[in-house]
C-alpha positions in Angstrom: 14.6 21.9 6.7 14.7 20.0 9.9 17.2 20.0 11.9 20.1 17.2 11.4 19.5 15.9 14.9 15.7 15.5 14.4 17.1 13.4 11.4 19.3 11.4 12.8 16.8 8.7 14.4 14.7 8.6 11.5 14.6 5.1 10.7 13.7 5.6 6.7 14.5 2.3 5.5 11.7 1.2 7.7 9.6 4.0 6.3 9.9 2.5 2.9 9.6 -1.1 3.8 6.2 0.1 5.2 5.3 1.5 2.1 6.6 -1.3 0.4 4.2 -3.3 2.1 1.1 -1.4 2.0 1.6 -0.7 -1.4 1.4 -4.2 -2.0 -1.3 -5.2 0.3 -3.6 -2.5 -1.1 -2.8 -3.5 -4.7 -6.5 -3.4 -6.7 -8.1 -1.6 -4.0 -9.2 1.9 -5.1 -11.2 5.0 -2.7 -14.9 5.4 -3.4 -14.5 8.9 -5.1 -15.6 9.2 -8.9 -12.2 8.6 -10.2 -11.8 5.7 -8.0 -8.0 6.8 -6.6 -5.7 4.1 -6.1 -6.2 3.4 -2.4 -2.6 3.9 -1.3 -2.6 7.4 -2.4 -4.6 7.4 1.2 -1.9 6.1 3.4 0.5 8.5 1.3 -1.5 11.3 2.1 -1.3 10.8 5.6 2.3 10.2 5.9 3.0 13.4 4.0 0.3 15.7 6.4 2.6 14.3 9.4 6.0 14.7 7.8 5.5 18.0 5.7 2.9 19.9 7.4 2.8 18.9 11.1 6.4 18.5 11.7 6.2 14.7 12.8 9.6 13.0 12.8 9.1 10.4 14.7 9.4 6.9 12.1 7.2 4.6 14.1 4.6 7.0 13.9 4.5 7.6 10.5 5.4 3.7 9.6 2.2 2.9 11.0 0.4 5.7 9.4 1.4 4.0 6.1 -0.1 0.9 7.7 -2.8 2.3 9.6 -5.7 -0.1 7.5 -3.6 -3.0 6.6 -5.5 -5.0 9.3 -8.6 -3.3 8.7 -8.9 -3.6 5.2 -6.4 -6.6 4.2 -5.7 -10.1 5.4 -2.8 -8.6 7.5 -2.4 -9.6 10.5 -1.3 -8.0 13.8 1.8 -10.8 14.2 2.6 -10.1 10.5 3.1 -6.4 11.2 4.9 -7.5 14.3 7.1 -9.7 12.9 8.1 -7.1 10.1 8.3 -3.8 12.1 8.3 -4.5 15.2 5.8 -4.4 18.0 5.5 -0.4 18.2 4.5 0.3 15.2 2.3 -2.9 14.6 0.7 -2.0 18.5 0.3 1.8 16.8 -1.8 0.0 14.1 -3.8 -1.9 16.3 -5.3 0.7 18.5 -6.4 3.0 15.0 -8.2 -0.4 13.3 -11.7 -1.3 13.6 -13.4 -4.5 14.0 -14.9 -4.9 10.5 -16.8 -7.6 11.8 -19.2 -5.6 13.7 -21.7 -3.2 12.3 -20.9 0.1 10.9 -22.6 2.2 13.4 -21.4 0.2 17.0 -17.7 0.8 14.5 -18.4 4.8 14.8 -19.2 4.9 18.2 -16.4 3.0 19.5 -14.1 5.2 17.6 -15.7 8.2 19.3 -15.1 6.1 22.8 -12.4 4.6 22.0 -10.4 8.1 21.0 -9.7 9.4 24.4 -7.9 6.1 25.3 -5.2 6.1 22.3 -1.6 6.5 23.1 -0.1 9.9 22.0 1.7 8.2 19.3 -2.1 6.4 18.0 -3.4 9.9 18.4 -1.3 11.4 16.2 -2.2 8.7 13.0 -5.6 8.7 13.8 -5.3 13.1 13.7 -3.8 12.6 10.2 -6.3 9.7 9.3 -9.5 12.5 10.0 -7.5 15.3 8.7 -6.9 13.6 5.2 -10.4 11.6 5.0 -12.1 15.3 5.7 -10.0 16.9 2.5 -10.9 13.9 0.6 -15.0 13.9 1.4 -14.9 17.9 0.7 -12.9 17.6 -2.7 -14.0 14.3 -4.3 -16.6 13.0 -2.1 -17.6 9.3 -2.0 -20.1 8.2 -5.1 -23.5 8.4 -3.6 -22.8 10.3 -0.6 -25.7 13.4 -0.5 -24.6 16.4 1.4 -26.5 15.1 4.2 -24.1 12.1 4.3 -20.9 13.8 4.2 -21.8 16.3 6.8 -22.6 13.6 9.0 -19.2 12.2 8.5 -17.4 15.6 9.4 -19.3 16.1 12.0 -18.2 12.1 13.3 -15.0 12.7 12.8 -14.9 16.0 15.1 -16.7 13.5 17.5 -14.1 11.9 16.8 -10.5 14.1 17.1 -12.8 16.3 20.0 -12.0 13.3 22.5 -8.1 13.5 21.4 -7.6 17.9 21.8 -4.6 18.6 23.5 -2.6 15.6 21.5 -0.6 18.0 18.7 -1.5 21.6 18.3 -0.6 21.5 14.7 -2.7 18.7 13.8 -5.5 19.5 15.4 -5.1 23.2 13.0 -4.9 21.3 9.9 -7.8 19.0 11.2 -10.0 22.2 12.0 -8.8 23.8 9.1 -10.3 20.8 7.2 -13.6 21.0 9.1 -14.0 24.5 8.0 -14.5 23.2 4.4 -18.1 21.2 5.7 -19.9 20.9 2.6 
């Protein structure tokens, strides 16, 4: 049980107005596994990893792990997030969302670039993001991905989290502890 103090600035209602929101913004969208998983259970998941398995206690963080694809993946918008949380945790958002407008590829390798410039509290999401897509891809990959397809993604993603070591020693276990499942 954490300690009362490590409680104390945990801002939950914001917590739940983020999931709130996300829940709504992701309504109909579903993952690409087989059984087509209601897309929020994504955010969920990596809100839990932070909370329950790496110890993370700061709300921000885990607001905008909740929100991390709202921009990416919705017609949210940066000012939205602003105006709704505040501009930490809609700044945290930012730096983890990709610019869907360019092509999936140059997308990848800016990640991979882009990594080592997050802020510690950006690095921490984007840990969780990797962490929880790798569990995902190894239990119920993505309809039509070959084995050739979804080592190639864990192999990205350690591209990926390689450029943030040193961030949080605990997320960077569960993330290797994930990559040790490489189909």
């Amino acid at each position: 049980m954490p300690e009362k103090s490590a409680l104390q600035d945990f801002d939950l209602p914001t917590v739940l107005r983020a999931l709130a929101f996300a829940t709504e913004k992701h309504r109909g969208q579903v993952r690409k596994d087989a059984e087509a998983t209601p897309y929020i259970q994504h955010p969920i998941a990596l809100a839990s990893l932070l909370w329950a398995e790496a110890g993370v206690r700061d709300s921000s963080v885990v607001s905008a792990a909740i929100l991390h694809d709202t921009i990416e993946d919705t017609p949210t918008t940066h000012d939205e997030l602003e105006k709704l949380f505040g501009r930490e945790i809609a700044d945290i958002v930012a730096e983890v969302t990709d610019d869907k407008g360019k092509p999936k590829g140059d997308r990848k390798k800016e990640q991979v670039e882009h990594a080592a410039s997050l802020s510690a509290p950006a690095r921490l999401v984007k840990l969780a993001d990797k962490t929880c897509n790798l569990r995902d891809v190894a239990r119920t990959p993505p309809v039509g991905w070959d084995i050739g397809r979804q080592q190639d993604y864990f192999d990205w993603s350690k591209s990926v989290v390689d450029r943030i070591r040193g961030s949080h020693a605990e997320l960077e276990r569960l993330f290797d502890a994930a990559y040790r499942d490489r189909p």
